[in-house]
Z-matrix of the N, CA and C atoms (Angstrom, degrees):
N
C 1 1.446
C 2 1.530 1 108.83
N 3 1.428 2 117.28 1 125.35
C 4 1.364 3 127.68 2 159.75
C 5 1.620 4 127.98 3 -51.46
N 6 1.105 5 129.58 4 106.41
C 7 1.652 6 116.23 5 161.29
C 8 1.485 7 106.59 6 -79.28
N 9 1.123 8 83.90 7 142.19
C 10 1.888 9 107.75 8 -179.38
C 11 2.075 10 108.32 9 -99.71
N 12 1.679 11 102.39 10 -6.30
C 13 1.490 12 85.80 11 172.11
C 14 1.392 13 144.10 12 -39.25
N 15 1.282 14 112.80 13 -5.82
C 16 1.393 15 123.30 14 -172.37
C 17 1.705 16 102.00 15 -102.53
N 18 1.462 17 117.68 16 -22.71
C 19 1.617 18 119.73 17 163.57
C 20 0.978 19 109.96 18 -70.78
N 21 1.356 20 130.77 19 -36.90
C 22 1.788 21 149.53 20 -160.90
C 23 1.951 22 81.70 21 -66.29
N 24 1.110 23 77.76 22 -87.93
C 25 2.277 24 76.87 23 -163.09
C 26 1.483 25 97.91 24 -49.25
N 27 1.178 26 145.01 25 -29.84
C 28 1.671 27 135.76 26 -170.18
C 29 1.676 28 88.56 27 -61.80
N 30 1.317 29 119.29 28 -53.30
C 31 1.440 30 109.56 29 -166.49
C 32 1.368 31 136.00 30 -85.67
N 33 1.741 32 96.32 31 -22.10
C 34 1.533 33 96.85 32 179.73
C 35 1.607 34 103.18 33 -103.41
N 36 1.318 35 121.90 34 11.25
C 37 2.093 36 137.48 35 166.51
C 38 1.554 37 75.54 36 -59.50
N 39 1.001 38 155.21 37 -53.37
C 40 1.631 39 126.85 38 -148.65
C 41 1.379 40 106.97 39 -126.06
N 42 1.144 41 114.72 40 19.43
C 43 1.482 42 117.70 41 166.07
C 44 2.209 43 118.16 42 -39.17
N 45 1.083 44 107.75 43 178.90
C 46 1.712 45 115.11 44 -179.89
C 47 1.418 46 80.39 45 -76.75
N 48 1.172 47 141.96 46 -73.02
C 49 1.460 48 133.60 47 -145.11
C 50 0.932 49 113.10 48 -70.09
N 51 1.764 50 137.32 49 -11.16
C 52 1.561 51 115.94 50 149.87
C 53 1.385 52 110.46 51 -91.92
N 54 1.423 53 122.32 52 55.88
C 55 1.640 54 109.00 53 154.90
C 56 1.339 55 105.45 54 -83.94
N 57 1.072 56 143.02 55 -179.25
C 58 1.662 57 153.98 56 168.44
C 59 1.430 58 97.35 57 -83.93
N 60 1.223 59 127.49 58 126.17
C 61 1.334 60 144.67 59 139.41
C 62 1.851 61 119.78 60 -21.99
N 63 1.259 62 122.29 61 151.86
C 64 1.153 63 146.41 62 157.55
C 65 1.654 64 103.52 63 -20.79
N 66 1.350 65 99.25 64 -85.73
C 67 1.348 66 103.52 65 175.81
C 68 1.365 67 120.58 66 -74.06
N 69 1.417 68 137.55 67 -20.59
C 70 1.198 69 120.12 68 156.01
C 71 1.658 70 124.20 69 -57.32
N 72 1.213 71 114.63 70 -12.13
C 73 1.497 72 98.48 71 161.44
C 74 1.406 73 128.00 72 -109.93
N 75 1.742 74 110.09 73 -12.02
C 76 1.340 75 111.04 74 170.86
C 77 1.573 76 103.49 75 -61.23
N 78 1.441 77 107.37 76 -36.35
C 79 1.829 78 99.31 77 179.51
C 80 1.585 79 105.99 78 -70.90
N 81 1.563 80 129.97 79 -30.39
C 82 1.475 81 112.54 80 173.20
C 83 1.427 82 113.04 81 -60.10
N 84 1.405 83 110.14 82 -51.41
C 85 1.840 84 106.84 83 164.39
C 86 1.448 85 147.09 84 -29.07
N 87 1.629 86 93.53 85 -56.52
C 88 1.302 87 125.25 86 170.12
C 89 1.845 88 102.27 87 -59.35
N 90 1.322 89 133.23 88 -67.80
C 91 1.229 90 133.79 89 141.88
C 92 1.774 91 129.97 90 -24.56
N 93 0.912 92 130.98 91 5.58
C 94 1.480 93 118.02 92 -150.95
C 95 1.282 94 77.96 93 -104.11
N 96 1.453 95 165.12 94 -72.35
C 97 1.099 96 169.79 95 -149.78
C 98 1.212 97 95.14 96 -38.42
N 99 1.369 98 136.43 97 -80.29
C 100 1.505 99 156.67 98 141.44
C 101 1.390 100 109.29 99 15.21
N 102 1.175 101 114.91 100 -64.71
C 103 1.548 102 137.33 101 -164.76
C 104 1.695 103 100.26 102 -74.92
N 105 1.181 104 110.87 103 -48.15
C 106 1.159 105 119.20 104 -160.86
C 107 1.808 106 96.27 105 -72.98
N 108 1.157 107 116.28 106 -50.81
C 109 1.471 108 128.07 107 161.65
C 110 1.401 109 118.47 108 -13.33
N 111 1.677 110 84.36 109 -73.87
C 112 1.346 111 86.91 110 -172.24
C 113 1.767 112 110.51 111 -92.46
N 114 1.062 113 136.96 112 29.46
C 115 1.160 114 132.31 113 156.36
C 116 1.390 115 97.33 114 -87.70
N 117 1.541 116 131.85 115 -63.68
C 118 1.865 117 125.16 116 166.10
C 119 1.211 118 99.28 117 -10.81
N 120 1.674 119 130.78 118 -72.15
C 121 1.210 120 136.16 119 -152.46
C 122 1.313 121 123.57 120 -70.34
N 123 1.190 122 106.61 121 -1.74
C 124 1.551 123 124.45 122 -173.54
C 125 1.249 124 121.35 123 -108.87
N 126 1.656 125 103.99 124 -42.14
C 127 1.955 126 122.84 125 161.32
C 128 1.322 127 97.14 126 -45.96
N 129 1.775 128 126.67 127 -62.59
C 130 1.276 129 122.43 128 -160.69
C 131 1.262 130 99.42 129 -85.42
N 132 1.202 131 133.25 130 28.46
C 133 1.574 132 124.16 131 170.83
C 134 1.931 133 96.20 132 -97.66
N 135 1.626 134 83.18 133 -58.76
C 136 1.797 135 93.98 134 -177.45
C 137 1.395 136 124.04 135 -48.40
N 138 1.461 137 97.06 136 -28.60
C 139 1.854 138 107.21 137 176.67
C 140 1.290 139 123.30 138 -53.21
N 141 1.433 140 117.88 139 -38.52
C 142 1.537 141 136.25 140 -178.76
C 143 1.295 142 118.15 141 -114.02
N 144 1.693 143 114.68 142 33.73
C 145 1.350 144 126.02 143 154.12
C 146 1.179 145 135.37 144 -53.37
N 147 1.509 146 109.97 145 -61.07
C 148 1.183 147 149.87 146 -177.89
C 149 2.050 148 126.98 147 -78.80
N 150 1.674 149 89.17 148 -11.31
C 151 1.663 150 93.73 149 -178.34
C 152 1.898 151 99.28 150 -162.56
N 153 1.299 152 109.37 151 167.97
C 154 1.275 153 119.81 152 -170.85
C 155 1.490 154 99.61 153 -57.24
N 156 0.883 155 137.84 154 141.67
C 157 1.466 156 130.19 155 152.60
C 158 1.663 157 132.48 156 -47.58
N 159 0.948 158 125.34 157 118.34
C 160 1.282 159 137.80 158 -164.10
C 161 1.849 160 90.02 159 -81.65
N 162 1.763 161 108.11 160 166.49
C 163 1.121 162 113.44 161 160.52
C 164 1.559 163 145.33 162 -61.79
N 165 1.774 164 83.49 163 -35.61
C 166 1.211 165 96.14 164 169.54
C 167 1.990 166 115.64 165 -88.66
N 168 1.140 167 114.81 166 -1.97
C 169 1.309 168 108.30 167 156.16
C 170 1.719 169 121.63 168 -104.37
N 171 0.894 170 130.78 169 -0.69
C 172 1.146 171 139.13 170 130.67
C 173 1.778 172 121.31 171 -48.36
N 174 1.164 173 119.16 172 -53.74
C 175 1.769 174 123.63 173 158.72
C 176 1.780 175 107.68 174 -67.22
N 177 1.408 176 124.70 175 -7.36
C 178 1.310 177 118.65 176 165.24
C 179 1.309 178 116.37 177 -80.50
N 180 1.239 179 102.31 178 -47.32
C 181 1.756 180 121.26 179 -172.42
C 182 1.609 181 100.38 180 -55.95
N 183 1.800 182 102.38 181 -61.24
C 184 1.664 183 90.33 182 -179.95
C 185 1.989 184 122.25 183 -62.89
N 186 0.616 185 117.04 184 -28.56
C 187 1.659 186 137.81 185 -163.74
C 188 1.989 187 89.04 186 -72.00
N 189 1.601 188 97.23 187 -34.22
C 190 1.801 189 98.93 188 -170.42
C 191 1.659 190 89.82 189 -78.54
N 192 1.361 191 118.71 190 -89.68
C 193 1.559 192 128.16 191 151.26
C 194 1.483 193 92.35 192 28.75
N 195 1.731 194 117.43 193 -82.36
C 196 1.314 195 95.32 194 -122.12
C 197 1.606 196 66.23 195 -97.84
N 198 0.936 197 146.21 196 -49.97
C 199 1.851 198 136.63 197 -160.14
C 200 1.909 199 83.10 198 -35.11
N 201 1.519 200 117.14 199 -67.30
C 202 1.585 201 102.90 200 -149.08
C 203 1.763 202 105.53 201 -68.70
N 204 1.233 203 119.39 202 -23.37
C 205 1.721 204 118.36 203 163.32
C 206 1.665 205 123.89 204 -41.43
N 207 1.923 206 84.85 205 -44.14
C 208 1.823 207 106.50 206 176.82
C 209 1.494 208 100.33 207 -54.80
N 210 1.174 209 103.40 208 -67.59
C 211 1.687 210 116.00 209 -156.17
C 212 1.757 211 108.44 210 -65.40
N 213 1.813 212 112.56 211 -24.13
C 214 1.488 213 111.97 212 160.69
C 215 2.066 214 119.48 213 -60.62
N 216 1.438 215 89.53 214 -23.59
C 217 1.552 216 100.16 215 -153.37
C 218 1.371 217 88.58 216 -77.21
N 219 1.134 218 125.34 217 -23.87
C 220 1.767 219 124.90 218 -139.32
C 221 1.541 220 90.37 219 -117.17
N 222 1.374 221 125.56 220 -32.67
C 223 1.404 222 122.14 221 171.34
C 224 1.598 223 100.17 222 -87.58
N 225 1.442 224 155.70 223 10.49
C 226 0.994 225 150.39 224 155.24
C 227 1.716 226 105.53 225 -88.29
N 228 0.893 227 126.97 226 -49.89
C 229 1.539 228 136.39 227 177.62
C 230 1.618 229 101.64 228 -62.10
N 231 1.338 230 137.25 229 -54.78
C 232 1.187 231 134.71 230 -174.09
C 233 1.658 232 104.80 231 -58.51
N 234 1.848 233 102.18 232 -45.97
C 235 1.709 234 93.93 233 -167.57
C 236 1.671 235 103.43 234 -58.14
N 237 1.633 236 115.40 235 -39.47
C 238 1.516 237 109.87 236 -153.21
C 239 1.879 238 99.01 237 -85.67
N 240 1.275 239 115.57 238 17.25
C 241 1.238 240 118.80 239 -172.72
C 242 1.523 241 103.89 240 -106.07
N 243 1.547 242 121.73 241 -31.15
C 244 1.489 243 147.78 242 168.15
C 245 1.156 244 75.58 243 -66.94
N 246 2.058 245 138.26 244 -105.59
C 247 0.991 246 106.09 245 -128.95
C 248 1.402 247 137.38 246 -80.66
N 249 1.488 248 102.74 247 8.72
C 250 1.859 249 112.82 248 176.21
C 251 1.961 250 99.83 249 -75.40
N 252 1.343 251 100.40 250 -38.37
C 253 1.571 252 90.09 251 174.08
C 254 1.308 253 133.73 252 -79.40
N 255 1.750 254 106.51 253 -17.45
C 256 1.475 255 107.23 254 177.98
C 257 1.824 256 105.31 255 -88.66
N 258 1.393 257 103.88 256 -9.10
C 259 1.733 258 114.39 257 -172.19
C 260 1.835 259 109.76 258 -79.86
């Protein structure tokens, strides 16, 4: 006799009950700035893999740096600004 457990999770892996919740995506939202940051920061990481770094990717790297620092700073200030108002 065959077990089919390996059809069992293929079919119920995408069931309704693993969509993300309400608030699991207002927090991906709320986050997306962040994300988006640091993907910049990561393009200009990958850019200067392959060769010395140029000047002007060196002024990419910082310009990436500090945008995804911004976008940490600004989602740290928003959360502690929620919780003094929801507190």
């Amino acid at each position: 006799m065959e077990h089919i457990v390996t059809v069992q999770d293929a079919v119920t892996a995408f069931a309704d009950f693993m969509e993300p919740t309400d608030s699991e995506l207002d927090a991906i939202e709320t986050e997306m700035p962040v994300i988006l940051a640091d993907i910049e920061l990561i393009d200009a990481y990958i850019t200067t893999l392959d060769h010395v770094p140029s000047e002007l990717d060196a002024r990419r790297l910082r310009r990436a740096r500090r945008r995804a620092l911004a976008a940490r700073v600004e989602l740290t200030r928003r959360s502690a600004t929620a919780l003094e108002v929801g507190a």
